[in-house]
C-alpha positions as a Markdown table, in Angstrom:
| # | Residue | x | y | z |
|---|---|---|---|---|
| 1 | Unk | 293.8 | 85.2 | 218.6 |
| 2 | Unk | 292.2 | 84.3 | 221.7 |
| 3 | Unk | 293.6 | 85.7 | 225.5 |
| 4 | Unk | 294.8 | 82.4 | 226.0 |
| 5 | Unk | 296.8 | 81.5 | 222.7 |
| 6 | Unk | 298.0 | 85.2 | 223.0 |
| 7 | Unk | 299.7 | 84.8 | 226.1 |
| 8 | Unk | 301.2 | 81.2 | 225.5 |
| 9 | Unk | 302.9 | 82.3 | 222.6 |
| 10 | Unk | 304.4 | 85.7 | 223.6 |
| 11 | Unk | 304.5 | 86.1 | 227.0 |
| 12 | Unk | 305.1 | 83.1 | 229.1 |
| 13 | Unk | 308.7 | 83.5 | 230.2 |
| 14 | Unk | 308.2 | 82.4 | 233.8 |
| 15 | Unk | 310.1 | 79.4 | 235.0 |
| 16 | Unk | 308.0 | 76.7 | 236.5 |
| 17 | Unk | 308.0 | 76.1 | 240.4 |
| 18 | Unk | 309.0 | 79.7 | 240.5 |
| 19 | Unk | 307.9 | 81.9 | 243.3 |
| 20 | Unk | 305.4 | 84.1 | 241.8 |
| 21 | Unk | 305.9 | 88.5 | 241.4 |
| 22 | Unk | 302.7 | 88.9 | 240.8 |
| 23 | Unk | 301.0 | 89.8 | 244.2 |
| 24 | Unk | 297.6 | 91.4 | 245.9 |
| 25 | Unk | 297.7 | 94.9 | 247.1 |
| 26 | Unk | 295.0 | 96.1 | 250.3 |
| 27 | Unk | 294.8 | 99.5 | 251.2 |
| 28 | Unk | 292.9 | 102.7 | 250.6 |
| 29 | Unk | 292.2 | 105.0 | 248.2 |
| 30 | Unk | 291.3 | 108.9 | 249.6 |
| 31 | Unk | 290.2 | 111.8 | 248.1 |
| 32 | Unk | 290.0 | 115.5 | 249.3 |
| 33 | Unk | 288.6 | 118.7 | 247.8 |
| 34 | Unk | 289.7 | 122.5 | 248.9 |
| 35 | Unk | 288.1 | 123.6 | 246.3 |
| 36 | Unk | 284.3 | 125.4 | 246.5 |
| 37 | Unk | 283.5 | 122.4 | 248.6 |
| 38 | Unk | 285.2 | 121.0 | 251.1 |
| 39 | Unk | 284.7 | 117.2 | 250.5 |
| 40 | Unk | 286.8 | 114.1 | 251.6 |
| 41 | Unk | 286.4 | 110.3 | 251.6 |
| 42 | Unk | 288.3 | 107.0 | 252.3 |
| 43 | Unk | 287.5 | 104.2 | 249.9 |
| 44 | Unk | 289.2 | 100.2 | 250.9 |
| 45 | Unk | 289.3 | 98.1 | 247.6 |
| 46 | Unk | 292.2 | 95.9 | 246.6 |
| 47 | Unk | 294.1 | 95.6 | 243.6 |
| 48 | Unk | 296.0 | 92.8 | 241.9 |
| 49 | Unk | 299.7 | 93.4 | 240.7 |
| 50 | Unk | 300.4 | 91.4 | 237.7 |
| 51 | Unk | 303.9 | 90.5 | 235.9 |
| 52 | Unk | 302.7 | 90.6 | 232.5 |
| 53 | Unk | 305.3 | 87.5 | 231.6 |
| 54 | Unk | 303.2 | 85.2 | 234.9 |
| 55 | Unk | 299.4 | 85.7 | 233.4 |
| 56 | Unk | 299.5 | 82.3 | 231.8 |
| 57 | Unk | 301.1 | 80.9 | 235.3 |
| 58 | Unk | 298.3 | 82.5 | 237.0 |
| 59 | Unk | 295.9 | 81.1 | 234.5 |
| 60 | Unk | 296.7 | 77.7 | 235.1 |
| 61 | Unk | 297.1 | 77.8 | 238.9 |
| 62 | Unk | 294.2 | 79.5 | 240.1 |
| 63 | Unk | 290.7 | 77.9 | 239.2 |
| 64 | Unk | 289.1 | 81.6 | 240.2 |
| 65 | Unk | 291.6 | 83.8 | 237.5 |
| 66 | Unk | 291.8 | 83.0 | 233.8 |
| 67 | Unk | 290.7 | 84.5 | 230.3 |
| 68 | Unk | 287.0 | 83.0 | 230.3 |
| 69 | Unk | 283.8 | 85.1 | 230.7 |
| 70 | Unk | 283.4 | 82.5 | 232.9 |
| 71 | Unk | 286.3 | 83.3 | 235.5 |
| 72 | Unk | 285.5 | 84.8 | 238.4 |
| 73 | Unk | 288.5 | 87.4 | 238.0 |
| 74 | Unk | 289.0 | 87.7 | 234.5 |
| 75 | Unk | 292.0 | 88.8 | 232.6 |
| 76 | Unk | 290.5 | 90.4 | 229.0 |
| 77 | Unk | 293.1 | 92.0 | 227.3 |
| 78 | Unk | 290.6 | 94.3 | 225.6 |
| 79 | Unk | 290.3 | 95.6 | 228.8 |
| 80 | Unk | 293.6 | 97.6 | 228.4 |
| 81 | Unk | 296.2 | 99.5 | 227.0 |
| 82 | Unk | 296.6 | 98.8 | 222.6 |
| 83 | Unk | 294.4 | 96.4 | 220.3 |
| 84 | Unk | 293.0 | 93.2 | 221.7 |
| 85 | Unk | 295.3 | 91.2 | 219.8 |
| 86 | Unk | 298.3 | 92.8 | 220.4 |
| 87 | Unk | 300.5 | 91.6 | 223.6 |
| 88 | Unk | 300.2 | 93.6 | 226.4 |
| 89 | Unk | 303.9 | 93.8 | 227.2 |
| 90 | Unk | 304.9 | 95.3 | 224.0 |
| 91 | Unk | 302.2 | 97.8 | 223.6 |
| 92 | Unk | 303.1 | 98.9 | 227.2 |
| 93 | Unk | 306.8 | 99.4 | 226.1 |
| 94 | Unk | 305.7 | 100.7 | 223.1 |
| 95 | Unk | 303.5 | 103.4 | 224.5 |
| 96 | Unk | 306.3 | 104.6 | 226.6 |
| 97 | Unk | 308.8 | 104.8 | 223.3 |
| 98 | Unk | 305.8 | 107.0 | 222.3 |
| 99 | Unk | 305.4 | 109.2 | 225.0 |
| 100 | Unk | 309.4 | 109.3 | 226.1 |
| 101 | Unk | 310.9 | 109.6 | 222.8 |
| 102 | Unk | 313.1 | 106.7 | 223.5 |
| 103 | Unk | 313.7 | 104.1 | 221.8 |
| 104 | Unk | 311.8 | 100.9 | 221.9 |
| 105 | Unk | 315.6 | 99.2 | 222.2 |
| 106 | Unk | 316.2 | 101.1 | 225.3 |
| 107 | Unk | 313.2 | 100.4 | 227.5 |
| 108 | Unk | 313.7 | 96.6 | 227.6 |
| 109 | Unk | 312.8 | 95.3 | 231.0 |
| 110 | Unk | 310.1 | 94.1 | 233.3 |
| 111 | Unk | 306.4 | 95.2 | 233.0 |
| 112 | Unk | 304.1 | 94.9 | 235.8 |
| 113 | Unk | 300.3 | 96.0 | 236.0 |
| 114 | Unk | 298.4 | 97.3 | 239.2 |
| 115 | Unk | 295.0 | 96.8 | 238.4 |
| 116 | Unk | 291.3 | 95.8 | 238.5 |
| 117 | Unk | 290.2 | 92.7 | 236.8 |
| 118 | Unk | 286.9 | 91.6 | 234.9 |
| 119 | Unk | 284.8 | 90.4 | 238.6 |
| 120 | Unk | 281.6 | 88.3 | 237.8 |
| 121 | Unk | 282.1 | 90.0 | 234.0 |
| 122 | Unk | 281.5 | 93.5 | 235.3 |
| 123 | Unk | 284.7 | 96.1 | 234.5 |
| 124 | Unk | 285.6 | 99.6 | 235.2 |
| 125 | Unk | 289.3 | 101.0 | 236.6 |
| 126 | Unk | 289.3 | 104.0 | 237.0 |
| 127 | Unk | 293.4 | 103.9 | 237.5 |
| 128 | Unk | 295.2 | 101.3 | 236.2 |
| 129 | Unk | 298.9 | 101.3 | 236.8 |
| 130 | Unk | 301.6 | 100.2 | 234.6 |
| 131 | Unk | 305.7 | 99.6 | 235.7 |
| 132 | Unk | 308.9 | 99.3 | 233.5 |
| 133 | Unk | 311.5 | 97.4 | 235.8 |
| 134 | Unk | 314.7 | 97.6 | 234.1 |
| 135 | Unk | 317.8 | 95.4 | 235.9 |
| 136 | Unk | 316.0 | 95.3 | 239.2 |
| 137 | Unk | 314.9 | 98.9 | 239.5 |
| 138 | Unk | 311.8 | 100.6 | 238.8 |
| 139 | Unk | 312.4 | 103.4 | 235.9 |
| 140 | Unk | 309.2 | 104.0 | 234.0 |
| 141 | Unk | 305.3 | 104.6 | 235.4 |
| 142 | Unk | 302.7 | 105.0 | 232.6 |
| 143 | Unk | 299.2 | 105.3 | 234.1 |
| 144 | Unk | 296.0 | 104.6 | 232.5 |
| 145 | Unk | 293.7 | 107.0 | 233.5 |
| 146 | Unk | 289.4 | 106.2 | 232.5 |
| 147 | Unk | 286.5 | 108.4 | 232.9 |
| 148 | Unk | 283.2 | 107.3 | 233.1 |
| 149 | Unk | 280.5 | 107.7 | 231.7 |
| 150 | Unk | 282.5 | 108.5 | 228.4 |
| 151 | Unk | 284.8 | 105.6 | 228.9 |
| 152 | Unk | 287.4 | 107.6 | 227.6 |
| 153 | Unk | 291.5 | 106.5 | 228.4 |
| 154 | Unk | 294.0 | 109.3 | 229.3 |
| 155 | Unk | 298.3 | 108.3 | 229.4 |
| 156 | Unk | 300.1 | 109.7 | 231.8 |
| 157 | Unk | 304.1 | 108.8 | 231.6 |
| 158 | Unk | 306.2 | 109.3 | 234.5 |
| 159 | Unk | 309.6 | 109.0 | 236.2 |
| 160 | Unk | 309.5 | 106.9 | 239.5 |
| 161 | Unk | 312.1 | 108.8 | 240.3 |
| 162 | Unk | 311.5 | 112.1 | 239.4 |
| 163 | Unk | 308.0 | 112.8 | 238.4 |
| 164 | Unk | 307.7 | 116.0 | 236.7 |
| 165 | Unk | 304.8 | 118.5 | 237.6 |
| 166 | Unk | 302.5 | 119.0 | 234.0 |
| 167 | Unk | 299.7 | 120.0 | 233.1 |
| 168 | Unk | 296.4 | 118.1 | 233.6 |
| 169 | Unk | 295.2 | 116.8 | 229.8 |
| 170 | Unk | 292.4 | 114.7 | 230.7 |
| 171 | Unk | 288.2 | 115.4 | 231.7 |
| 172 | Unk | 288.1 | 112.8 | 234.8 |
| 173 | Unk | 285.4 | 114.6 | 237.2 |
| 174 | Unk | 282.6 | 117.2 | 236.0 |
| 175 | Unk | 283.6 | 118.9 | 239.4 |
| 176 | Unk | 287.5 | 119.7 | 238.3 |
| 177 | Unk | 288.5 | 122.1 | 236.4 |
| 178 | Unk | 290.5 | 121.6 | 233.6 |
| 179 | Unk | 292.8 | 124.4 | 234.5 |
| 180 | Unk | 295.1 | 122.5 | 236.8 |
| 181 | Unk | 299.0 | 120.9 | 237.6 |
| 182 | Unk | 299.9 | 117.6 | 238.3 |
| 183 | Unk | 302.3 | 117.0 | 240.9 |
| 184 | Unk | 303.0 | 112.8 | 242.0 |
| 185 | Unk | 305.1 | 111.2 | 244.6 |
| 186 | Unk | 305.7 | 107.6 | 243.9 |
| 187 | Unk | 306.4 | 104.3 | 245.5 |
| 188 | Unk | 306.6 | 101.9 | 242.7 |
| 189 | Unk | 305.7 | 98.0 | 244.1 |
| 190 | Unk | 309.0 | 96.8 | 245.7 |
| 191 | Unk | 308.4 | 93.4 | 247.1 |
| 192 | Unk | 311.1 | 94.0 | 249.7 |
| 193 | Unk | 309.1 | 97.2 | 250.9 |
| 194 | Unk | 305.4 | 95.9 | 251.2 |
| 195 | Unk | 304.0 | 98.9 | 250.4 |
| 196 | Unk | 302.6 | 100.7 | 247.5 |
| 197 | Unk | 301.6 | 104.3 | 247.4 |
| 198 | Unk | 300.4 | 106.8 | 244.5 |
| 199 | Unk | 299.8 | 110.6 | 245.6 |
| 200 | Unk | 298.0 | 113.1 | 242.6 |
| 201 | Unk | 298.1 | 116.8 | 243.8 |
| 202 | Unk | 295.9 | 119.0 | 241.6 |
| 203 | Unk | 297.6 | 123.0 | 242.0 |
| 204 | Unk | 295.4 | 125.7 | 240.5 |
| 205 | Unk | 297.2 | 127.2 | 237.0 |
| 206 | Unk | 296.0 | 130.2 | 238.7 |
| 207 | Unk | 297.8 | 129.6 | 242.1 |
| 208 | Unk | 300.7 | 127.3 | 242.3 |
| 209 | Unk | 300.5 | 127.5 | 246.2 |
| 210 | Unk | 297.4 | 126.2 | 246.2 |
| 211 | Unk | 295.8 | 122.1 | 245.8 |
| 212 | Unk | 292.2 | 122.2 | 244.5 |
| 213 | Unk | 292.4 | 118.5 | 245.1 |
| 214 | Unk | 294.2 | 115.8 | 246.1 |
| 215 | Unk | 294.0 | 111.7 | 245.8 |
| 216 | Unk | 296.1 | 109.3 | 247.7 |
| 217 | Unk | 296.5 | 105.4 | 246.6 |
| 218 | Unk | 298.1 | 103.6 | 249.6 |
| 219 | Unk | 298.7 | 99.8 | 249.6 |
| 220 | Unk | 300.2 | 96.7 | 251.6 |
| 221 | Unk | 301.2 | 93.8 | 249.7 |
| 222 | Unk | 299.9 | 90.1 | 250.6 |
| 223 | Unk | 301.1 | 87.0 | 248.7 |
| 224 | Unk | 298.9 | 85.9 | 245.4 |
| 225 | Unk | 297.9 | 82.5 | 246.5 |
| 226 | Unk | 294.5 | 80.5 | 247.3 |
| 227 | Unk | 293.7 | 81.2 | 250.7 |
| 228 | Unk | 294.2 | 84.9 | 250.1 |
| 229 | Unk | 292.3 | 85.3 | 246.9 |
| 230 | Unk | 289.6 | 83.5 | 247.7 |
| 231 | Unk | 289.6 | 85.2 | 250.5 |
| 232 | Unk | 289.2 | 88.2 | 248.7 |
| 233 | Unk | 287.2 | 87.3 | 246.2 |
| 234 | Unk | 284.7 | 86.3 | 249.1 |
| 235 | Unk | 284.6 | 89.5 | 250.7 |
| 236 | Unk | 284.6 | 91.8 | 247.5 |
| 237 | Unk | 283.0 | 89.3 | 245.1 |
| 238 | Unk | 282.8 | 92.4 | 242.4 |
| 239 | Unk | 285.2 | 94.7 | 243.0 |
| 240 | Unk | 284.3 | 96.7 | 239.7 |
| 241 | Unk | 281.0 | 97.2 | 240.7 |
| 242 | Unk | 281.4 | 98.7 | 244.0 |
| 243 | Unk | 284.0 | 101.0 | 242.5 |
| 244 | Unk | 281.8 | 102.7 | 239.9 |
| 245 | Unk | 279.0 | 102.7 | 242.3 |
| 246 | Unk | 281.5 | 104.6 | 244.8 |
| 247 | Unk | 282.2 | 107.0 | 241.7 |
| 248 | Unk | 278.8 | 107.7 | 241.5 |
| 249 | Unk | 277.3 | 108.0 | 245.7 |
| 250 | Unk | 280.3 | 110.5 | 245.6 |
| 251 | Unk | 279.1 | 112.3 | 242.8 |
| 252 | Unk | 275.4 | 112.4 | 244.0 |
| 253 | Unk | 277.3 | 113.8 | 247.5 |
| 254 | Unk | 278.7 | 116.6 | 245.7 |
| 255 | Unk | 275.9 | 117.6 | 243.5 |
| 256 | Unk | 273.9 | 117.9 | 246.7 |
| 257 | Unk | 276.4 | 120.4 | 248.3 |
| 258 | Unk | 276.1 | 122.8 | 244.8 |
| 259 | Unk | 279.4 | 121.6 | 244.2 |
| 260 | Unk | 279.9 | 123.9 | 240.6 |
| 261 | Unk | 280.0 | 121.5 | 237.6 |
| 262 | Unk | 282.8 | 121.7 | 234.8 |
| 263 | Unk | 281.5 | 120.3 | 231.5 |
| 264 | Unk | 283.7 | 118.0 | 229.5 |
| 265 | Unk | 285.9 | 119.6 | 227.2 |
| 266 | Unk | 285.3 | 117.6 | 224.2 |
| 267 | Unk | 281.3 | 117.5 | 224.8 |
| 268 | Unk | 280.5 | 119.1 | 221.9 |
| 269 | Unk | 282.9 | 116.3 | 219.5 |
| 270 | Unk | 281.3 | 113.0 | 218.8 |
| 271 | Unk | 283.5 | 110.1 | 220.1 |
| 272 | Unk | 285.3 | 108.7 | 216.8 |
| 273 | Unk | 286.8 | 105.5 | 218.7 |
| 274 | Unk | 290.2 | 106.3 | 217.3 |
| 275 | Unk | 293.0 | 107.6 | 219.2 |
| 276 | Unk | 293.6 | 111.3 | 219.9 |
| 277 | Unk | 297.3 | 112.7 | 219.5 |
| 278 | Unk | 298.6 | 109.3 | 220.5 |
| 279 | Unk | 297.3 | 109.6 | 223.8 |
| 280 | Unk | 293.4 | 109.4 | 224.5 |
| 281 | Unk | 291.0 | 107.0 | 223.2 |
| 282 | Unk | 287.8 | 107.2 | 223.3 |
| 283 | Unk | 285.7 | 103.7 | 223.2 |
């Protein structure tokens, strides 16, 4: 089943002439190291929030966003969470039955995605974002974390609420330890607010009182229409590209400053492409 048939079948709810959800996020990301090396950088990008029930909307009214390798912002469902031929929606809500022990029954809602799209056919998100609104109100945050270069995916679930500190289960950087907490604050995508923000503190296991590392993900929302994507699209005609080569000048930064290097966990395992314990998957 193609992206297109996929989404016309299951997952076009939306109503027509109806103001969009979907949205464009600005901001920053910024990272900070305590750790052996003191390191810190700001990084702009931009980030498109999807309603998972408006892709077929957005399809058809924007020339530059659709499921063709020929889009310039591409929507491939392979490039997230469950099988290619699955809908998004449901393994989104299924996923978080998984995680949360709930039952699929009780997590019916809203699903919203925060994310990088396919630009001039190049992908890589290092963060992609997923939201469970249930009756108006943000519940649920699962976030799809990727590593690269073993273009592995991590799931983290969380309460919007009430995020819970827990331990770190995923190799992101060769430079972090494995040994560390994760504590978030959360500001889910209100459209009344404007703003969207993401904070990851890394404690040391050994030291509660004290961050190794932190990353901040701070956002302004702008209407999804023409003048602004194009706008965008202009100014940041791959997106994916500049990211992963960001990853990488960062890298080089702290391999110069003998920043000690943590080898992935799993190094010694060849990738099987199946999922591990429900959670990982290595492609």
């Amino acid at each position: 089943m193609t992206n297109a048939m996929q989404y016309k079948s299951k997952s076009d709810q939306s109503e027509p002439g109806k103001e969009l959800e979907s949205a464009l996020y600005f901001g920053t990301v910024r990272h900070r190291r305590f750790r052996d090396t003191h390191h810190e950088f700001d990084f702009s990008l931009f980030m498109v929030l999807l309603k998972l029930d408006e892709i077929p909307t957005l399809a058809s009214r924007f020339w530059q966003f659709g499921f063709s390798a020929f889009n310039w912002a591409r929507f491939r469902r392979n490039d997230y969470l469950g099988d290619k031929n699955s809908d998004l929606q449901e393994a989104v809500i299924a996923k978080i039955a998984q995680l949360s022990g709930q039952p699929v029954e009780e997590l019916q809602g809203d699903v919203f995605l925060l994310c990088q799209l396919r630009y001039l056919g190049f992908y890589f998100s290092p963060l992609n974002i997923y939201y469970l609104r249930q009756n108006g109100k943000f519940t649920r945050l699962l976030a799809e974390v990727s590593n690269t270069p073993w273009n592995e995916r991590h799931y983290y679930l969380l309460d919007t609420d009430n995020p819970q500190p827990h331990a770190k289960a995923f190799h992101v950087s060769p430079f972090n330890p494995m040994q560390q907490n994760y504590h978030w604050r959360i500001r889910p995508p209100e459209a009344e607010h404007g703003y969207c923000t993401l904070h990851l503190a890394c404690v040391s296991q050994d030291d509660d009182q004290f961050t190794e590392f932190d990353a901040t993900l701070a956002l302004k929302r702008q209407p999804l229409n023409q003048k602004e994507l194009t706008r965008v699209l202009l100014r940041t005609p791959a997106q994916t590209m500049s990211v992963v080569t960001g990853i990488y000048w960062q890298a080089l930064k702290l391999f110069l400053k003998r920043t000690p290097v943590y080898r992935h966990p799993g190094n010694k395992r060849k990738p099987t492409g199946k999922p591990e314990n429900g959670h990982t998957r290595t492609e």
